[in-house]
CHARMM-style PDB file with segment names, atoms N, HN, CA, C and O in Angstrom:
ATOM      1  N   UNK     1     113.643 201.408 127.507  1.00  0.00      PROA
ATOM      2  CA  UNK     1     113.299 200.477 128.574  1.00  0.00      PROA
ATOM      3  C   UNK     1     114.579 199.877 129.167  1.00  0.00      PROA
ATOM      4  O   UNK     1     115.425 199.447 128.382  1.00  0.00      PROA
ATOM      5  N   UNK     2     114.863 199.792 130.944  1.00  0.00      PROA
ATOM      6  HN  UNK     2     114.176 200.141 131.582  1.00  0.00      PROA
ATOM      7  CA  UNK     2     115.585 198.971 131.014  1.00  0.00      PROA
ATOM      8  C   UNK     2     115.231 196.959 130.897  1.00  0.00      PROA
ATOM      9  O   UNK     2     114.238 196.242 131.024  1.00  0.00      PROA
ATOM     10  N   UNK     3     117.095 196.695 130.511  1.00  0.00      PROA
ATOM     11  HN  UNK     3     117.901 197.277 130.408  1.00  0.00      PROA
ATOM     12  CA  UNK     3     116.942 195.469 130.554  1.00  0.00      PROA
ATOM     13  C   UNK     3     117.010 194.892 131.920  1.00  0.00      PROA
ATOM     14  O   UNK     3     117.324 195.646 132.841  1.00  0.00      PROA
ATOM     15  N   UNK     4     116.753 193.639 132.161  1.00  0.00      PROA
ATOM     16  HN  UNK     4     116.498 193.026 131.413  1.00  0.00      PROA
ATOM     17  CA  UNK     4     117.487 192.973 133.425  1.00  0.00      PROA
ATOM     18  C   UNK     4     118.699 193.188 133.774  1.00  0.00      PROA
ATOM     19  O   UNK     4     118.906 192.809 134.926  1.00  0.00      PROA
ATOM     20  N   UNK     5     120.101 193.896 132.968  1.00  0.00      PROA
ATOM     21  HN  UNK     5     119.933 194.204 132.032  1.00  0.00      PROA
ATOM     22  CA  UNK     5     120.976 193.759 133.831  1.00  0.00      PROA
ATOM     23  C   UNK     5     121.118 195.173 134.109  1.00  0.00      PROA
ATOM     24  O   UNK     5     122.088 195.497 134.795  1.00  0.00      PROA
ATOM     25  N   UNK     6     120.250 196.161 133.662  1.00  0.00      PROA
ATOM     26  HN  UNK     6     119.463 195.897 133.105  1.00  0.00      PROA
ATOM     27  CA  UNK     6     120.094 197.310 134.268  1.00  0.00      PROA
ATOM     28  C   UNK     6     118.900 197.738 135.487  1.00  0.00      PROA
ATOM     29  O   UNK     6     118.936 198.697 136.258  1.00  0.00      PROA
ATOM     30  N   UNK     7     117.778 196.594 135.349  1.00  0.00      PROA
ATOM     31  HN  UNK     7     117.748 195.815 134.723  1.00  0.00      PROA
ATOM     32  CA  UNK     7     117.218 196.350 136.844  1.00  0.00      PROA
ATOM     33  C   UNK     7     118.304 195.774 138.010  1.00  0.00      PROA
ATOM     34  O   UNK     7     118.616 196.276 139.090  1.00  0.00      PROA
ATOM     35  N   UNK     8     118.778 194.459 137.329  1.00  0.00      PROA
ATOM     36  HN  UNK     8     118.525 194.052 136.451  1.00  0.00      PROA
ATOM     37  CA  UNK     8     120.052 194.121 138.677  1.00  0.00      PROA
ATOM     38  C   UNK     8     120.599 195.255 139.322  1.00  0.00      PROA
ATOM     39  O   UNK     8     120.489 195.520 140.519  1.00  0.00      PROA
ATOM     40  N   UNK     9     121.310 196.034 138.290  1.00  0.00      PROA
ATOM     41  HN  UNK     9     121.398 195.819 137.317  1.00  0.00      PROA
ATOM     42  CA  UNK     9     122.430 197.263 138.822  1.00  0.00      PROA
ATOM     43  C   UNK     9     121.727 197.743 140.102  1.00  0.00      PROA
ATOM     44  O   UNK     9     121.986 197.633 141.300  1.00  0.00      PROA
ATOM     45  N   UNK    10     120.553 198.423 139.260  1.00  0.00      PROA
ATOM     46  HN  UNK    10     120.343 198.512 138.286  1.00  0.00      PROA
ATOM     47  CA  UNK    10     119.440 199.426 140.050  1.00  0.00      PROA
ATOM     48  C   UNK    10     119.256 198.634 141.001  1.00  0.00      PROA
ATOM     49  O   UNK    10     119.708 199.212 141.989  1.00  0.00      PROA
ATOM     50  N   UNK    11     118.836 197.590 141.315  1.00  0.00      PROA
ATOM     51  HN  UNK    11     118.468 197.120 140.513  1.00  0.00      PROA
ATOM     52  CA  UNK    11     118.433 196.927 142.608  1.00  0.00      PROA
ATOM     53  C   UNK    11     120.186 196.855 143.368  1.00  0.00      PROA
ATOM     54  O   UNK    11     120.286 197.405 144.465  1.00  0.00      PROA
ATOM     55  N   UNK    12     120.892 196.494 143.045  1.00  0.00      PROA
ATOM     56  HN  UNK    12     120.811 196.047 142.154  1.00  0.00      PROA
ATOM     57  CA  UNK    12     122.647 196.196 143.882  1.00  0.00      PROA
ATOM     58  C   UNK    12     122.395 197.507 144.245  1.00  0.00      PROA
ATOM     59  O   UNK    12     122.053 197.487 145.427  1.00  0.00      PROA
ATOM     60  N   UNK    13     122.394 198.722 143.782  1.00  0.00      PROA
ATOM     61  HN  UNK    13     122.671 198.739 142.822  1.00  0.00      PROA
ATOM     62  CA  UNK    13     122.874 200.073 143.845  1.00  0.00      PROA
ATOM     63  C   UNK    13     121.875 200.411 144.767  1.00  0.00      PROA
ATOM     64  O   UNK    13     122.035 201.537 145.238  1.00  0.00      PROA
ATOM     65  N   UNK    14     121.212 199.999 145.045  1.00  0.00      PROA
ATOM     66  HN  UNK    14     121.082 199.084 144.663  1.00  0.00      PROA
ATOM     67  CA  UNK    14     119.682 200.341 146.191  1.00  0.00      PROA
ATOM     68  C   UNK    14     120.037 200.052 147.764  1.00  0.00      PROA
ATOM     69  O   UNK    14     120.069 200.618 148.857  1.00  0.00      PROA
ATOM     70  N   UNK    15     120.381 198.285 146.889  1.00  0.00      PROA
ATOM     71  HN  UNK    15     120.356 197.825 146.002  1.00  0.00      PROA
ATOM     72  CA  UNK    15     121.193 197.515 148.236  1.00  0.00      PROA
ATOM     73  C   UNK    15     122.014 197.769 149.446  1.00  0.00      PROA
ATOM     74  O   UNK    15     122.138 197.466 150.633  1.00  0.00      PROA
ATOM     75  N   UNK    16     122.832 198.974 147.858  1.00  0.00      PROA
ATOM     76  HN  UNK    16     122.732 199.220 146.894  1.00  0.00      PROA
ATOM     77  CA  UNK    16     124.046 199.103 149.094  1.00  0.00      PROA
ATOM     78  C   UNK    16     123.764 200.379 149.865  1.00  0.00      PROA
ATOM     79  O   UNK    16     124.061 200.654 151.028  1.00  0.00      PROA
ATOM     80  N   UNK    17     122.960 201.274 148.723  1.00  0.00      PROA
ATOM     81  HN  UNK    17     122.718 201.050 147.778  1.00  0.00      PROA
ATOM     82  CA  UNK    17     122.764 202.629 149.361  1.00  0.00      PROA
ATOM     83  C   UNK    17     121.793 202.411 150.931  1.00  0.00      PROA
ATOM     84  O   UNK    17     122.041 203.071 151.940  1.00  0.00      PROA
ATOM     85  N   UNK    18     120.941 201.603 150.869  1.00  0.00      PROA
ATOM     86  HN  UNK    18     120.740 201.067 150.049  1.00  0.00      PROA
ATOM     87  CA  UNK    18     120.322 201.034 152.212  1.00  0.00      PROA
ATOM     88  C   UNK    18     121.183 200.677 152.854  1.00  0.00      PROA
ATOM     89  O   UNK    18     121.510 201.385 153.807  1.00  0.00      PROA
ATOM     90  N   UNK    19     121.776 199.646 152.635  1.00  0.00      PROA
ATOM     91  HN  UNK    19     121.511 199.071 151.861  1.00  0.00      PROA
ATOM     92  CA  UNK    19     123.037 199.493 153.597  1.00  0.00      PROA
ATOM     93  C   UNK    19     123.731 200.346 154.462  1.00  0.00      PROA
ATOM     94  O   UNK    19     123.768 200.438 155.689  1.00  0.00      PROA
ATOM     95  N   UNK    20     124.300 200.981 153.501  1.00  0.00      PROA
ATOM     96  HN  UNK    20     124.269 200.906 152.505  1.00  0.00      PROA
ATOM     97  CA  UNK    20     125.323 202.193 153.968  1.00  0.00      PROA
ATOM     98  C   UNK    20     124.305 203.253 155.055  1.00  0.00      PROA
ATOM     99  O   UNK    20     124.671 203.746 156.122  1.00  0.00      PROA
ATOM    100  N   UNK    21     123.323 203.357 154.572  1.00  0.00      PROA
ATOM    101  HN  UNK    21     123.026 202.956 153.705  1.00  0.00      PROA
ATOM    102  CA  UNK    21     122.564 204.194 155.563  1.00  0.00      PROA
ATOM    103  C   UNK    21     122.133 204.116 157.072  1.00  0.00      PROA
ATOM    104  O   UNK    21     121.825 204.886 157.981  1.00  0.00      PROA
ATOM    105  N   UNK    22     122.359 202.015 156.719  1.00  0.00      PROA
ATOM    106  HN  UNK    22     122.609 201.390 155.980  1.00  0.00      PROA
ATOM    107  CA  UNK    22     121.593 201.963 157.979  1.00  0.00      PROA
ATOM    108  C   UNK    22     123.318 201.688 159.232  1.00  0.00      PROA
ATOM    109  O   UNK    22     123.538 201.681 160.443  1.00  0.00      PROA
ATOM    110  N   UNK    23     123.869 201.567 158.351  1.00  0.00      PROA
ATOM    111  HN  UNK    23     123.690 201.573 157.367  1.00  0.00      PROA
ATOM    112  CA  UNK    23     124.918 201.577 159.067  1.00  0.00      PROA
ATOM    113  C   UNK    23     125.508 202.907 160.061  1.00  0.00      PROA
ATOM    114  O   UNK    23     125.827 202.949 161.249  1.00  0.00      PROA
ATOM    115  N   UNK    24     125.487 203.884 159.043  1.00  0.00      PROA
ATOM    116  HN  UNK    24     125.228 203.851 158.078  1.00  0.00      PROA
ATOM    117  CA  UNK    24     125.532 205.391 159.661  1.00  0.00      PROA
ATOM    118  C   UNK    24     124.711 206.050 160.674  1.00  0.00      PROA
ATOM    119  O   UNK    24     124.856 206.851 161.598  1.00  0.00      PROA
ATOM    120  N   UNK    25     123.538 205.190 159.957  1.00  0.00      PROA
ATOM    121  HN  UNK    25     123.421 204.539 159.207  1.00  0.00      PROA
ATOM    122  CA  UNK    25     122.254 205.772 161.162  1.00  0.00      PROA
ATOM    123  C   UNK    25     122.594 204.808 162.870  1.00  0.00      PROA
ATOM    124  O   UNK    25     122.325 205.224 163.997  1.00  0.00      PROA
ATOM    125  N   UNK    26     123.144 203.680 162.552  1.00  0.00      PROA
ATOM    126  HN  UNK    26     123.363 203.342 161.637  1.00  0.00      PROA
ATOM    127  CA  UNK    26     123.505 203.226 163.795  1.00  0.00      PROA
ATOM    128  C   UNK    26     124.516 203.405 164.668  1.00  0.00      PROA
ATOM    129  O   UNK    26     124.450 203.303 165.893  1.00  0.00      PROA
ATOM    130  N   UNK    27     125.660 203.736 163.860  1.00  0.00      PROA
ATOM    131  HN  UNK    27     125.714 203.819 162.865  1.00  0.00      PROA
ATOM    132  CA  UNK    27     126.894 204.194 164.575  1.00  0.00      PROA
ATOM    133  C   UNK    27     126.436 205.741 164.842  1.00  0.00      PROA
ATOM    134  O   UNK    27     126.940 206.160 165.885  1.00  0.00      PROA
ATOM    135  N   UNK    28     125.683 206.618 164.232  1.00  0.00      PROA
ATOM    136  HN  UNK    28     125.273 206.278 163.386  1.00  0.00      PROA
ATOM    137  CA  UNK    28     125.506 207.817 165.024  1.00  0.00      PROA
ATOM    138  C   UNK    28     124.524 207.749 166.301  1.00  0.00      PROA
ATOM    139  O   UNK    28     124.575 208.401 167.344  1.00  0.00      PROA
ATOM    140  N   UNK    29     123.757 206.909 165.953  1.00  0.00      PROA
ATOM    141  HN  UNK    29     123.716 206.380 165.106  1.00  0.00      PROA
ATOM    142  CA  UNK    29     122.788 206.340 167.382  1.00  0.00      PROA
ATOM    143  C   UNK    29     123.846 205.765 168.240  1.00  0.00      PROA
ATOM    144  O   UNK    29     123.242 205.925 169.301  1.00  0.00      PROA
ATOM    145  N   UNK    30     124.738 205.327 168.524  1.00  0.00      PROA
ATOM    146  HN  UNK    30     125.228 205.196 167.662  1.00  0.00      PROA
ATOM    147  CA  UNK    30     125.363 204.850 169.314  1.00  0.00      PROA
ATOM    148  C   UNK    30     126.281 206.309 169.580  1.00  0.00      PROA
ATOM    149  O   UNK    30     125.997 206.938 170.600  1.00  0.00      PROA
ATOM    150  N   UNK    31     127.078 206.704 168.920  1.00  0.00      PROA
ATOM    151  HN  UNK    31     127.308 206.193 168.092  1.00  0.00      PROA
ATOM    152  CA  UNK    31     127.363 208.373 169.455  1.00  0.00      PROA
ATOM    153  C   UNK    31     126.852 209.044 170.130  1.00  0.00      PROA
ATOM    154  O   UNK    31     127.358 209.710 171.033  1.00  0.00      PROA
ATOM    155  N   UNK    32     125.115 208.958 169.625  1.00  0.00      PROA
ATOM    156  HN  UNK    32     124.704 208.417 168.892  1.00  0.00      PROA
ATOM    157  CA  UNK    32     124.154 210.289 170.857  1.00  0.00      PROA
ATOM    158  C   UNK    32     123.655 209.252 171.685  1.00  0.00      PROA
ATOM    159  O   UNK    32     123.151 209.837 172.644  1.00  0.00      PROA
ATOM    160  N   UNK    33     123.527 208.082 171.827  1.00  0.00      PROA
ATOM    161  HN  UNK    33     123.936 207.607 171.048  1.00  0.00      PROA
ATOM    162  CA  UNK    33     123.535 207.154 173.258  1.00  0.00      PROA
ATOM    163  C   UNK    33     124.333 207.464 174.270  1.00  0.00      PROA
ATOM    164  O   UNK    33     123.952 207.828 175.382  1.00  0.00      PROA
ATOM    165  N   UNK    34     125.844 207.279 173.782  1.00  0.00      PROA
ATOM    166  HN  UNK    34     126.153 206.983 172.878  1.00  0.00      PROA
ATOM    167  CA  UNK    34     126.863 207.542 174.563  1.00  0.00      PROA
ATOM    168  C   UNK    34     127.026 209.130 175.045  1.00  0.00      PROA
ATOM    169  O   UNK    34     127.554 209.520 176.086  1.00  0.00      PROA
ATOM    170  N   UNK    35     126.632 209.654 174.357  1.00  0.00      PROA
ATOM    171  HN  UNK    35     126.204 209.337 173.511  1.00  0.00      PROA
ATOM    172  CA  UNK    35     126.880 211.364 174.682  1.00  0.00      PROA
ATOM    173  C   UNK    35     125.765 211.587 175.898  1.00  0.00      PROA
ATOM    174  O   UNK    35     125.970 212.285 176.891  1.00  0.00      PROA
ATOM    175  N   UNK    36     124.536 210.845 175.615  1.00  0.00      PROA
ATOM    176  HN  UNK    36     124.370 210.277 174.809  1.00  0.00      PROA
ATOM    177  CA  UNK    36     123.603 210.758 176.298  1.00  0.00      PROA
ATOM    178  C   UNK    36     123.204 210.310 177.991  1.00  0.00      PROA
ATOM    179  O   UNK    36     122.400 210.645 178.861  1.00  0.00      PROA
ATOM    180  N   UNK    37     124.350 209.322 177.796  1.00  0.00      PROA
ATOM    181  HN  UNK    37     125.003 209.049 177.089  1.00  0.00      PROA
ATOM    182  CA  UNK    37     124.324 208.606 179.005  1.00  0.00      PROA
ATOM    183  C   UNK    37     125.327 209.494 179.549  1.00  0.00      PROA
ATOM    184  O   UNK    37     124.782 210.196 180.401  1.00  0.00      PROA
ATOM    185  N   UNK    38     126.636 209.790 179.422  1.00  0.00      PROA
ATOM    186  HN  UNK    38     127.078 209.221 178.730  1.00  0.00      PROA
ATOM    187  CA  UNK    38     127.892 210.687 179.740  1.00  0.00      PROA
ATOM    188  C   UNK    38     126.947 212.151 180.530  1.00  0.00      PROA
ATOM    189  O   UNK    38     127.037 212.910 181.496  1.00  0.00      PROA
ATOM    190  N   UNK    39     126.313 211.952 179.690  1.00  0.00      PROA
ATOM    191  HN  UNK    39     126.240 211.336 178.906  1.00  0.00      PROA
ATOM    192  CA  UNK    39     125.373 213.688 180.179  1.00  0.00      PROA
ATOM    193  C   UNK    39     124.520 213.474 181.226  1.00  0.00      PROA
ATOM    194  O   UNK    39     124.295 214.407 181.997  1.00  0.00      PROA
ATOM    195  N   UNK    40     123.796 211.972 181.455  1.00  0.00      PROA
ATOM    196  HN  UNK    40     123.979 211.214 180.829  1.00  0.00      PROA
ATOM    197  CA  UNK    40     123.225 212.169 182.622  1.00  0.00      PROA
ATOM    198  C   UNK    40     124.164 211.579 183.733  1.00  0.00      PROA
ATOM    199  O   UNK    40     123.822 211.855 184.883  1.00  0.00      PROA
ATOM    200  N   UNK    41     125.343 210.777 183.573  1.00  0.00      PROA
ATOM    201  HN  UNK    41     125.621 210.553 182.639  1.00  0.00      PROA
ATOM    202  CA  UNK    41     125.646 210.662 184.387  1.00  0.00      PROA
ATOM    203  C   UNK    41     126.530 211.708 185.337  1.00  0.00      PROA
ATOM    204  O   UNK    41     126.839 211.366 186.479  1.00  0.00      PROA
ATOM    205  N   UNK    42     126.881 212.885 184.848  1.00  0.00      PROA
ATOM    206  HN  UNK    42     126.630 213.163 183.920  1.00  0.00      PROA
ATOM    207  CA  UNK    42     127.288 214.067 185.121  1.00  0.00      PROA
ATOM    208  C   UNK    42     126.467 214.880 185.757  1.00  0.00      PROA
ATOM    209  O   UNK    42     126.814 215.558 186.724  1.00  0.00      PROA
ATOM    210  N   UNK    43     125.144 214.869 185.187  1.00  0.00      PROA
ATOM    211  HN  UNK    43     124.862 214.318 184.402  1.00  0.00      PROA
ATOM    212  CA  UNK    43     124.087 215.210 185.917  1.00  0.00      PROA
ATOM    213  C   UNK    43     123.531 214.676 187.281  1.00  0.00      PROA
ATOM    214  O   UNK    43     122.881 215.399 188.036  1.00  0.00      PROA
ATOM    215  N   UNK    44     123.729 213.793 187.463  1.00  0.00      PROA
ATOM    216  HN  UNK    44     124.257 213.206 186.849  1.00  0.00      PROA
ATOM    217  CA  UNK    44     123.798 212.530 188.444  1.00  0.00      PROA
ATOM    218  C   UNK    44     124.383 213.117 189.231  1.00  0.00      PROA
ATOM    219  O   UNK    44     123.841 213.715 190.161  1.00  0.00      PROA
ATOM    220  N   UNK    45     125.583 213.074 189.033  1.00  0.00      PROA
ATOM    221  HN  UNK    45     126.024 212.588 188.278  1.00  0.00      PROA
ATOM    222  CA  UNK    45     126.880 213.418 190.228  1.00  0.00      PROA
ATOM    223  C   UNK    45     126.937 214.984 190.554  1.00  0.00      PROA
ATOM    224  O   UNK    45     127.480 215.489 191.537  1.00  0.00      PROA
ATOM    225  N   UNK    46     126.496 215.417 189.879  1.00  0.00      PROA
ATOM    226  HN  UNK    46     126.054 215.007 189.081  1.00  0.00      PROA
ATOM    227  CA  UNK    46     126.853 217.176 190.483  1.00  0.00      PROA
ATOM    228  C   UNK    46     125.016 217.607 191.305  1.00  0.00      PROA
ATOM    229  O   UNK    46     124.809 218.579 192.031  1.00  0.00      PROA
ATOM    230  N   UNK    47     123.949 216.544 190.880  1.00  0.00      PROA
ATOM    231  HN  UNK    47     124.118 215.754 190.289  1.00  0.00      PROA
ATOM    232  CA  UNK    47     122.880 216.441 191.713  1.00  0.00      PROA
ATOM    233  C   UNK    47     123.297 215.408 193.368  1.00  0.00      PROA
ATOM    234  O   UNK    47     122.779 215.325 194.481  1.00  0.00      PROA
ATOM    235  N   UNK    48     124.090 214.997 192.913  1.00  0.00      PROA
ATOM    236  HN  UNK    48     124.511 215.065 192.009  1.00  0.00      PROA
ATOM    237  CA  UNK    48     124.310 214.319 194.123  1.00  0.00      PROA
ATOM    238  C   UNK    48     125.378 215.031 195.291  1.00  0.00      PROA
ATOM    239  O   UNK    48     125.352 215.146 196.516  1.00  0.00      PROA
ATOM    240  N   UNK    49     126.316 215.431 194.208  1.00  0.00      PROA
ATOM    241  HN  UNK    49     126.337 215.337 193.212  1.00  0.00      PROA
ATOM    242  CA  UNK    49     127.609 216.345 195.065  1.00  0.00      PROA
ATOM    243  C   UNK    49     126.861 217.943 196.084  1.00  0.00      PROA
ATOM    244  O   UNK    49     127.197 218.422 197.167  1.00  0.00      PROA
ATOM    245  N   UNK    50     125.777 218.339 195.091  1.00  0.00      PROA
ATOM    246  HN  UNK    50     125.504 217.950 194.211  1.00  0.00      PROA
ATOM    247  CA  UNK    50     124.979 219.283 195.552  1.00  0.00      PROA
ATOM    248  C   UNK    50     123.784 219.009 196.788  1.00  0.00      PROA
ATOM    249  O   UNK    50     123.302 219.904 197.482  1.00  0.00      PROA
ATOM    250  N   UNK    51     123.425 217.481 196.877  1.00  0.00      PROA
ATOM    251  HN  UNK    51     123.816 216.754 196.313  1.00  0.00      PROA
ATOM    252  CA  UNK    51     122.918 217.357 197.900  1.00  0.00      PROA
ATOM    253  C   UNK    51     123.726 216.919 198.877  1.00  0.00      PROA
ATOM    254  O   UNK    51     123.150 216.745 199.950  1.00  0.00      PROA
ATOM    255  N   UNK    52     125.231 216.611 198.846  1.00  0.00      PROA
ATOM    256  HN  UNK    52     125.700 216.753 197.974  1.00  0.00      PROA
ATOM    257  CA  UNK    52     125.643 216.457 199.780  1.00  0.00      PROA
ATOM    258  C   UNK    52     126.045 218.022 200.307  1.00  0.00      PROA
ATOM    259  O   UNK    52     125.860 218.466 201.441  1.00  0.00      PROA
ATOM    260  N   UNK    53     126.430 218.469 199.570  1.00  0.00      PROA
ATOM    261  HN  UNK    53     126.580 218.109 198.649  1.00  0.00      PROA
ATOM    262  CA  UNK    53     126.459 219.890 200.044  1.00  0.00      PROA
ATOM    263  C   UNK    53     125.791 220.501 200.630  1.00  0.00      PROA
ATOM    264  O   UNK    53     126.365 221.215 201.451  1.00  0.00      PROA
ATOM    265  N   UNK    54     124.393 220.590 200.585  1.00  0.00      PROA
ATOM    266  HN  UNK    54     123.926 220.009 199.918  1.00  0.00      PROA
ATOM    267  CA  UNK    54     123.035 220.903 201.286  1.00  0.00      PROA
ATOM    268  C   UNK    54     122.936 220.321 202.717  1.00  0.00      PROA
ATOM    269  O   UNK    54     122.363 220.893 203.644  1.00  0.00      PROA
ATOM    270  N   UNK    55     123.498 219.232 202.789  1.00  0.00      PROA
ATOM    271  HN  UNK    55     123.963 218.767 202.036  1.00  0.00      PROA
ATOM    272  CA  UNK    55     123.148 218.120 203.710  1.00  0.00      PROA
ATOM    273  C   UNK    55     124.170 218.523 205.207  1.00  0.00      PROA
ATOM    274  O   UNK    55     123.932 218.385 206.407  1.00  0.00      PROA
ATOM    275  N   UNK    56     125.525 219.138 204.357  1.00  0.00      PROA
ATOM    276  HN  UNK    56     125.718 219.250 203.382  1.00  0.00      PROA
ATOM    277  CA  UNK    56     126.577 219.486 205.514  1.00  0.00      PROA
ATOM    278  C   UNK    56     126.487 221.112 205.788  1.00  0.00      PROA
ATOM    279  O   UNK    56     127.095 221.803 206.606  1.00  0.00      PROA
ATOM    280  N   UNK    57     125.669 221.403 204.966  1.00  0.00      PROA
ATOM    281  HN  UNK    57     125.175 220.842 204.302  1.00  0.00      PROA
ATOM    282  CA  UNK    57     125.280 223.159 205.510  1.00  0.00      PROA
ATOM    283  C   UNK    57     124.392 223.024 206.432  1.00  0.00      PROA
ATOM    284  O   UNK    57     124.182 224.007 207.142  1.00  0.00      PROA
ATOM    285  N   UNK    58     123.709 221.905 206.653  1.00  0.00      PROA
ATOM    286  HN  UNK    58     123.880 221.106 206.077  1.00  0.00      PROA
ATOM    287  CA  UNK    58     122.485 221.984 207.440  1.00  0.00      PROA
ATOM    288  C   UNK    58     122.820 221.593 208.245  1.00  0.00      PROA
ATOM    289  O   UNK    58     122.633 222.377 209.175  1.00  0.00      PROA
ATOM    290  N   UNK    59     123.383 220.529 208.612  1.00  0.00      PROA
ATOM    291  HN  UNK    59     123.535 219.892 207.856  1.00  0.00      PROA
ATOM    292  CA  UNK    59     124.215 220.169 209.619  1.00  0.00      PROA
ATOM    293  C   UNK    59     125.131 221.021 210.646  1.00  0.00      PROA
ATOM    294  O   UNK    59     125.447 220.690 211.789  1.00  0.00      PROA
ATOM    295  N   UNK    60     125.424 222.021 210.057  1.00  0.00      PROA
ATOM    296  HN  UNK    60     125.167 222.290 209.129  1.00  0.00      PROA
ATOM    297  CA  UNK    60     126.991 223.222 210.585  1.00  0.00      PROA
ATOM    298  C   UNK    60     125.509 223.884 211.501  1.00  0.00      PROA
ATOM    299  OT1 UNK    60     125.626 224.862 212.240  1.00  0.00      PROA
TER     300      UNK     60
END
């Protein structure tokens, strides 16, 4: 059987492993946010560069 200071451990050692996880899980959410936004805003601009393009062919 454990004692109490081998429940403590087990509970600290839980603590941190949650911890640590949620930390990782957030800084990689903030990585594919940023990758995310970078990607549409690229998308953005080459939809936009392409309708200006459209816009001065039609024009000629």
């Amino acid at each position: 059987m454990m004692d109490r200071f081998d429940m403590l451990m087990c509970a600290v050692a839980g603590y941190v492993a949650v911890v640590t996880l949620v930390r990782l899980m957030i800084t990689r959410r903030d990585e594919v946010v940023g990758y995310l936004r970078t990607e549409l805003e690229r998308q953005a601009a080459a939809a936009a560069a392409a309708e200006e393009h459209d816009d001065e062919r039609d024009a000629a």
